[in-house]
C-alpha positions as CSV (number, residue, x, y, z in Angstrom):
1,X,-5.5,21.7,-46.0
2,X,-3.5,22.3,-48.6
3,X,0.8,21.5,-48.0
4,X,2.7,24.8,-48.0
5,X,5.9,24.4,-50.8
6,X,9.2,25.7,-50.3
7,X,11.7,25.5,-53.1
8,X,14.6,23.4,-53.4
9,X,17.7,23.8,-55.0
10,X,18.2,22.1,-57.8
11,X,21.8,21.4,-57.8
12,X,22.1,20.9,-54.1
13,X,19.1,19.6,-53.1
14,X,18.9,22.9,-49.7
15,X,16.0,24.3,-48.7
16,X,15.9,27.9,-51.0
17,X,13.3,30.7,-50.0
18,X,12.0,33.0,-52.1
19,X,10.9,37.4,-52.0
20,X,9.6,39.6,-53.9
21,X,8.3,43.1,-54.2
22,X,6.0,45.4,-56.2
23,X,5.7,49.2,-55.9
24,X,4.1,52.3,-58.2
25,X,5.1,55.4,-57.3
26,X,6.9,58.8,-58.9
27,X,10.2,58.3,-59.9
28,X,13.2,60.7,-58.9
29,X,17.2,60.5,-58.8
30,X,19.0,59.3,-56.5
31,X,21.4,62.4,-54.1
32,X,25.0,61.6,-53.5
33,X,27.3,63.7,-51.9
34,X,30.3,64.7,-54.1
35,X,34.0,65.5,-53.1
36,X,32.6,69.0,-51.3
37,X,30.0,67.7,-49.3
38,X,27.5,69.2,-51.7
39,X,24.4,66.8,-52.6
40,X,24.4,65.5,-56.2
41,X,21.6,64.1,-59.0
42,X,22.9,60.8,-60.2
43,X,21.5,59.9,-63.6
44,X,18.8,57.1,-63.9
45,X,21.0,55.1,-66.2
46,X,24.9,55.2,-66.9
47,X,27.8,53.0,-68.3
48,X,31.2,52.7,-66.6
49,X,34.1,50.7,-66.6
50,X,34.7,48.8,-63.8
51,X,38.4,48.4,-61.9
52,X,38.9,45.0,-63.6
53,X,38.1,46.6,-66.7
54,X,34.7,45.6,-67.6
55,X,31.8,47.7,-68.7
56,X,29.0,47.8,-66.5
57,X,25.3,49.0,-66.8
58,X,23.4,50.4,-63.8
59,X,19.5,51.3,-63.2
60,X,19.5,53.3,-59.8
61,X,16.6,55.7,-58.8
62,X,14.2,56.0,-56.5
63,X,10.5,55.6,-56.3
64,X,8.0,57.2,-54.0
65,X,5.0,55.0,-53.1
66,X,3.5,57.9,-50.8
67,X,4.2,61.6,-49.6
68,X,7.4,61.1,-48.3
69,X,8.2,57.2,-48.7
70,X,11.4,56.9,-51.0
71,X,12.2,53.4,-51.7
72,X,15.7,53.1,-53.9
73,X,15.8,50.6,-56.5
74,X,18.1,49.6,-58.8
75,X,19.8,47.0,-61.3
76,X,23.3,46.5,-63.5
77,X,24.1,44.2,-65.7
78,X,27.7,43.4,-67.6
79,X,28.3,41.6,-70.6
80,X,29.1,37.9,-70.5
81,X,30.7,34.7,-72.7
82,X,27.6,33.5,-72.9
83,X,23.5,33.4,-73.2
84,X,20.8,31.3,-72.7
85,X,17.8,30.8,-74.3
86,X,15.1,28.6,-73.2
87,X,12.8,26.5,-74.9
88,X,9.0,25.3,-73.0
89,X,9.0,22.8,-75.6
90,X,11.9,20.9,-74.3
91,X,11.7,22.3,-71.2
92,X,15.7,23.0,-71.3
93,X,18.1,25.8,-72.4
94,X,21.1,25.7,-74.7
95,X,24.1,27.9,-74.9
96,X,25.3,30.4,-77.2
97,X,27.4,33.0,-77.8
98,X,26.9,36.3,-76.3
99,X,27.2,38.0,-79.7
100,X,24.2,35.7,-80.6
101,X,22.2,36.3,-77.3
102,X,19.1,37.5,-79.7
103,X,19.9,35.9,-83.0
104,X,17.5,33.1,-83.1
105,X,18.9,31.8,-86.3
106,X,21.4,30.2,-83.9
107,X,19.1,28.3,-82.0
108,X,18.4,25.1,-82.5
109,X,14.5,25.4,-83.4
110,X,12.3,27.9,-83.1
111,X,10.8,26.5,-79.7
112,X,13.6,28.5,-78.2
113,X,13.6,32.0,-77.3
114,X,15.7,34.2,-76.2
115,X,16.0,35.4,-72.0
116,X,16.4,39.4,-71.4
117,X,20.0,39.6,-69.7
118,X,20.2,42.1,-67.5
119,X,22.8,43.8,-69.9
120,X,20.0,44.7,-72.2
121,X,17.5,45.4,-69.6
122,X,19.5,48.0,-68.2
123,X,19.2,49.8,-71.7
124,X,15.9,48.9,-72.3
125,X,14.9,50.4,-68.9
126,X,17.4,53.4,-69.3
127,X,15.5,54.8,-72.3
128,X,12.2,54.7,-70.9
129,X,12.0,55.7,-67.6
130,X,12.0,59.4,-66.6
131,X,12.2,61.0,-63.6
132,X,8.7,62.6,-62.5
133,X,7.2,60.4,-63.8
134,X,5.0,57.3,-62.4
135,X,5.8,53.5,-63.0
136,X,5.0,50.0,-61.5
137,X,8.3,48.7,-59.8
138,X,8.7,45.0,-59.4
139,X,11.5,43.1,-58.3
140,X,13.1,41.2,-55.8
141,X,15.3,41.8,-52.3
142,X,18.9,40.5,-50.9
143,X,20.6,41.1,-47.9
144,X,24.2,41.7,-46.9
145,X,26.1,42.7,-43.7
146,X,28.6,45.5,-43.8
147,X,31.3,46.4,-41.5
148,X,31.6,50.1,-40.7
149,X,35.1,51.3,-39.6
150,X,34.4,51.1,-35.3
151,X,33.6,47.4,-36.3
152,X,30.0,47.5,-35.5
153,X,28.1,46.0,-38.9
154,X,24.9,47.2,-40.5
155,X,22.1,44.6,-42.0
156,X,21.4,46.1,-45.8
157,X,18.7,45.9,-48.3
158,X,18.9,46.0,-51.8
159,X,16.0,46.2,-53.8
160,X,16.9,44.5,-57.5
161,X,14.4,45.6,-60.5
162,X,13.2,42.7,-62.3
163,X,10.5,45.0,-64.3
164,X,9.2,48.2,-64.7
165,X,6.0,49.6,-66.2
166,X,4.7,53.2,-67.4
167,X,1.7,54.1,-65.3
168,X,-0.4,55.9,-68.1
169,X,-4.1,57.5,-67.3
170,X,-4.0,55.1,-64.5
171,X,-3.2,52.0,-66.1
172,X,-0.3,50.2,-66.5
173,X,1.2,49.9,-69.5
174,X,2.3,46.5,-70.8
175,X,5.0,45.4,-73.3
176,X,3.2,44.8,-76.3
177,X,1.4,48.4,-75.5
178,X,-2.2,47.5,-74.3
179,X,-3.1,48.8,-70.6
180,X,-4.6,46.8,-67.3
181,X,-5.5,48.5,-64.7
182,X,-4.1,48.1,-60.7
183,X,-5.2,45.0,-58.8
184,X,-4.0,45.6,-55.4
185,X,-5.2,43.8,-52.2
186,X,-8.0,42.2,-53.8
187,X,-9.8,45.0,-55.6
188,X,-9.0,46.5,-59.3
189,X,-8.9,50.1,-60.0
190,X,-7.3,53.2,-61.2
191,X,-4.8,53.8,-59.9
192,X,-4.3,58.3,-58.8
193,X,-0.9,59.8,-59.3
194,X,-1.6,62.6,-56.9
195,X,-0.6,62.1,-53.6
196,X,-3.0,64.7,-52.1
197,X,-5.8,63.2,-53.5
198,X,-8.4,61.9,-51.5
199,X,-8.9,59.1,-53.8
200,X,-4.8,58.4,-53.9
201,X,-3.9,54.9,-52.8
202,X,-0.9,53.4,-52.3
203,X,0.6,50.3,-53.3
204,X,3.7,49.2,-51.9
205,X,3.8,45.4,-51.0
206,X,6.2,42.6,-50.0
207,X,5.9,38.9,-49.7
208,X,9.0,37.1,-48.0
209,X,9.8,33.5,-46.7
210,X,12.0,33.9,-43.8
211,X,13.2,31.8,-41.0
212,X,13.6,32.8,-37.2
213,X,16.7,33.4,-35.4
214,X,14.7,35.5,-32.7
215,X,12.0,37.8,-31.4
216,X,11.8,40.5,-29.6
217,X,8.4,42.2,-28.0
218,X,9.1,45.6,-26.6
219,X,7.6,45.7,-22.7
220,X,6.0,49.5,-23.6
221,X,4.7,49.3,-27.3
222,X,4.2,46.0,-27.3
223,X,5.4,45.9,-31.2
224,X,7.5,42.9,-32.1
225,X,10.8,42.6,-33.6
226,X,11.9,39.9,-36.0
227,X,15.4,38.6,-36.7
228,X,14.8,36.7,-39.5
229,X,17.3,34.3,-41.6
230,X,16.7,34.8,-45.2
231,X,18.4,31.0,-47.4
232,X,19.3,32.5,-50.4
233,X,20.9,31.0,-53.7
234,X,24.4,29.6,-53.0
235,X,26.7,27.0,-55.3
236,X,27.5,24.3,-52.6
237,X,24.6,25.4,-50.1
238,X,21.8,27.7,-49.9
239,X,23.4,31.2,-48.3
240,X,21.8,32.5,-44.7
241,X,21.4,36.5,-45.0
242,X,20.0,37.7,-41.9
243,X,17.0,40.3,-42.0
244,X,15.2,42.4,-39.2
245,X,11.3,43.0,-39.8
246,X,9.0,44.6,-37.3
247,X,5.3,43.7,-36.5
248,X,3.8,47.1,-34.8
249,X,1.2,46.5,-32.5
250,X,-2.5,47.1,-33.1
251,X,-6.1,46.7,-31.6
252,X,-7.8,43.6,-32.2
253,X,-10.8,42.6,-31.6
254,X,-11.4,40.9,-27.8
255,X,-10.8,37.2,-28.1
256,X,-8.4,37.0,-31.3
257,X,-4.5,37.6,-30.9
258,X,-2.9,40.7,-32.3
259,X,-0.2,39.8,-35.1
260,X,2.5,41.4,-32.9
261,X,1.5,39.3,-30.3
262,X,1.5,35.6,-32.5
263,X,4.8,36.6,-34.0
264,X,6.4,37.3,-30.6
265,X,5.7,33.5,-29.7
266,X,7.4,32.2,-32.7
267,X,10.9,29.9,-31.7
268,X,14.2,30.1,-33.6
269,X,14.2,27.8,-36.4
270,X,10.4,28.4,-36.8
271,X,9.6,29.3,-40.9
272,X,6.6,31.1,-41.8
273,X,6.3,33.4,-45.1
274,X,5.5,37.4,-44.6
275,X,3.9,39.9,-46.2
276,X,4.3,43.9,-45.9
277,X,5.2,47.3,-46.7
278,X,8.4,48.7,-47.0
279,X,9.0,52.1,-44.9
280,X,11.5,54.7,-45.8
281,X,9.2,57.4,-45.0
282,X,8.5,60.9,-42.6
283,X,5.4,60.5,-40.3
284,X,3.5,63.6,-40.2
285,X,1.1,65.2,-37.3
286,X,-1.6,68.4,-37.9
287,X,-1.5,71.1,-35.3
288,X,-3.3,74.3,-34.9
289,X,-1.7,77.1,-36.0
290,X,-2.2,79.6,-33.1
291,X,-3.1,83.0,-34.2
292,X,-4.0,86.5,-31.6
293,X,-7.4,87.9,-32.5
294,X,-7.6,91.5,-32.1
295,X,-10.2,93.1,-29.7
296,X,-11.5,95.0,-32.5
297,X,-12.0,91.7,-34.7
298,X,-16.3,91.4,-35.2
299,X,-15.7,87.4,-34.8
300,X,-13.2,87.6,-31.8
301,X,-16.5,86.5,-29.9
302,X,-17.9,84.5,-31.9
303,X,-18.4,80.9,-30.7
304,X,-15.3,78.4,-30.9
305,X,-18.1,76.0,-32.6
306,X,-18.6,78.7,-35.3
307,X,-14.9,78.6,-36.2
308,X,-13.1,76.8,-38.0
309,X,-8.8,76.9,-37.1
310,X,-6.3,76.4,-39.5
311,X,-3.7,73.4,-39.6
312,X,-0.4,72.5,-40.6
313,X,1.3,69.5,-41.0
314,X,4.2,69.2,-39.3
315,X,6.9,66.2,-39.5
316,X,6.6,64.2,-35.8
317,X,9.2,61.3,-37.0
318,X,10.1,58.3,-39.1
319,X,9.1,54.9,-39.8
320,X,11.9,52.4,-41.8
321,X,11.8,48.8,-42.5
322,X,10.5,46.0,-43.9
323,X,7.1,46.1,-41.9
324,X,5.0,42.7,-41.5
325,X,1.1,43.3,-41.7
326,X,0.2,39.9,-42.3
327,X,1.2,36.2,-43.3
328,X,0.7,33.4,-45.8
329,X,-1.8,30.9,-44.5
330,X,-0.8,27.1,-43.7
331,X,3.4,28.4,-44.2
332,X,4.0,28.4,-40.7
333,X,6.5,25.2,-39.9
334,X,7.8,24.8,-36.1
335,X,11.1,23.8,-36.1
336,X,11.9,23.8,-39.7
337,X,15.4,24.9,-40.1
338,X,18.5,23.4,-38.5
339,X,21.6,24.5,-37.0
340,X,23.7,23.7,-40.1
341,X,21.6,25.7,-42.5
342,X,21.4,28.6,-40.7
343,X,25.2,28.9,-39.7
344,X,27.0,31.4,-41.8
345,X,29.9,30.3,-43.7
346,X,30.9,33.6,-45.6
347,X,32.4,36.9,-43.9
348,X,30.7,40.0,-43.4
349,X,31.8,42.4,-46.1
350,X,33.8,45.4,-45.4
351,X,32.9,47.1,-48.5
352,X,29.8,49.7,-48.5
353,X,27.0,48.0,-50.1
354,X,25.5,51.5,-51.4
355,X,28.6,51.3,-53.9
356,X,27.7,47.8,-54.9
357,X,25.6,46.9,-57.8
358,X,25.9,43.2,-57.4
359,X,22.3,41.7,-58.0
360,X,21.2,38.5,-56.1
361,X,19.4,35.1,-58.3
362,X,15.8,34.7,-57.2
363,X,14.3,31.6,-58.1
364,X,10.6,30.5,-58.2
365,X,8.1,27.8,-56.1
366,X,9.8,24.5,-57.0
367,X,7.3,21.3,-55.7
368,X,8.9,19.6,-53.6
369,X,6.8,20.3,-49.9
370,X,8.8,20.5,-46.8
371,X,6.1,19.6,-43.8
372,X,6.0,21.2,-40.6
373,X,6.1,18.5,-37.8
374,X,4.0,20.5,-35.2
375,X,0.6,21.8,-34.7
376,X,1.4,24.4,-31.9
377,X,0.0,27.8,-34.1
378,X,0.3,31.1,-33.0
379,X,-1.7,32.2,-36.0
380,X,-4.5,30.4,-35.3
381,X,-6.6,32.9,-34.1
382,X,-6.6,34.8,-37.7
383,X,-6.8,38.6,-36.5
384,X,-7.8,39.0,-39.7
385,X,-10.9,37.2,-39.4
């Protein structure tokens, strides 16, 4: 069996987890309400000035993975003193002027290269995509807690573009202008930009390491909630974020363990990585239309079997969240965490996060394996087997 990795920091030496995302869907703007209560489009792209001054460059839109699931992205970027390119050669990265950020006569061979700030993705990005139009969305989550006015506080999501791709005759359209097409859960296709379609599929997935604070099974529905505990990038220590996911209950087949029912026996402190959908979306029902059939119609005694009734769909609810549907093999760890790392030592902001466009540092699988120290697993019956 192979040992399950989690990344360390480099400077620090904490325990640092990792996320990430990858949607295609139709893009559209993003409503706001204005000074009259009147809903608003919001361009794709825009450059302000900040209140210290500073220019900044946001991406903000939204993307819909299916009929009715709206999933706002977004990233901004400001100028800075300086870049970094970065050379596989040397395996390092030198510093340079901003001014210089692309001018690889400054460098100091031509092993380095230069990194995309998000300054010039933002521009980059802002030229190409459209709404109406369909694009591969990846990128990368963080969390903050905001503190609404009657002092009750609100977990938020952000989702932070790191790339974005033209879907074009069902392909994705890379960089240097060639085209793949979708690999999604295993199988490759093309992927339909028709949400009617029979043949429509979507793609909408998450992968996240997460500790546990808690669980929670509901008696009646027997679907699990998880408050997880997110360690994200920090100078002096790796950050806690806390996170709520949900595991909704399903049939499984007699003798295995439904995943509701594994991740409700799961122990603060416990680490295991997720995967998922994300949820933003209307959940739809179809119901007879009832119509009166005259006395005089020839078919109004026809038989029922003969006849075929009319439906519409109807919205019945919604479904939000960060939804689990399954889990990385071998990354459960009992016990992982500790009381120290998972203690907060930041305050909750008071500011809205949906007027933010701060983006969070997500760093990649380091080597260095952190073992779990017990065999207890709730997983063990695979109900995917």
């Amino acid at each position: 069996m192979a040992d399950y990795k989690i990344t360390p920091n480099k400077k620090h030496g904490g325990k640092q987890f990792k996320n990430s995302f990858r949607f295609i869907g139709k893009v559209s703007q993003v409503s706001k309400k204005d000074e009259s209560d009147s809903w608003i489009k919001q361009p794709i792209a825009k450059q302000y000035t900040t209140q210290s001054g500073k220019q900044r460059r946001l991406i903000q839109f939204e993307i819909e993975t299916a009929l009715s699931n709206r999933l706002r992205v977004e990233l901004s970027g400001m100028e800075q003193k300086f870049a970094y390119p970065y050379s596989s050669t040397h395996k390092k990265s030198v510093t340079v002027d901003w001014a210089d950020r692309n001018n690889k006569d400054k460098f100091p061979d031509n092993t380095y290269h230069p990194i995309e700030v998000d300054w010039d993705k933002c521009e980059r990005l802002g030229k190409m995509i459209k709404a109406d139009e369909w694009y591969e969305v990846r990128g990368n989550y963080s969390f903050e807690e905001f503190t609404k006015d009657d002092g009750s506080t609100t977990l938020f999501v952000k989702r932070n573009i790191n790339s974005a791709r033209p879907i074009v005759n069902g392909q994705i359209q890379q960089e240097d202008g060639t085209f793949q097409t979708v690999k999604h859960a295993g199988e490759e296709f093309d992927y339909v930009t028709d949400f009617s379609s029979p043949l429509f599929r979507e793609v909408n997935y998450f992968s996240m390491q997460t500790g546990i604070r808690s669980t929670y099974q509901n008696e009646e529905t027997k679907d699990t909630k998880v408050n997880g505990v997110f360690l994200d990038y920090g100078k002096e220590r790796s950050e806690p974020k806390d996170v709520e996911l949900i595991v909704y209950q399903t049939e499984v087949p007699e003798g295995k363990k439904s995943l509701a029912d594994a991740f409700a026996s799961l122990n603060t402190n416990d680490f295991i990585e997720v995967t998922g959908q994300d949820n933003n979306r209307a959940t739809f029902a179809y119901v007879e239309v009832t119509e009166e059939i005259d006395s005089s119609d020839p078919f109004a005694d026809v038989d029922d079997t003969q006849r075929v009734v009319r439906k519409e769909r109807v919205t019945n609810g919604d479904k939000k969240g960060l939804e689990i549907t399954g889990y990385v093999a071998n990354s459960l760890m009992r016990d992982l965490l500790t009381e120290e790392e998972v203690k907060k030592t930041v305050a909750v902001t008071n500011d809205n996060p949906f007027g933010s466009n701060s983006t969070a540092t997500d760093n990649p699988f380091g080597d260095d394996p952190f073992s779990s120290t017990k065999s207890s697993d709730p997983f063990s019956d695979d109900p995917f087997k």
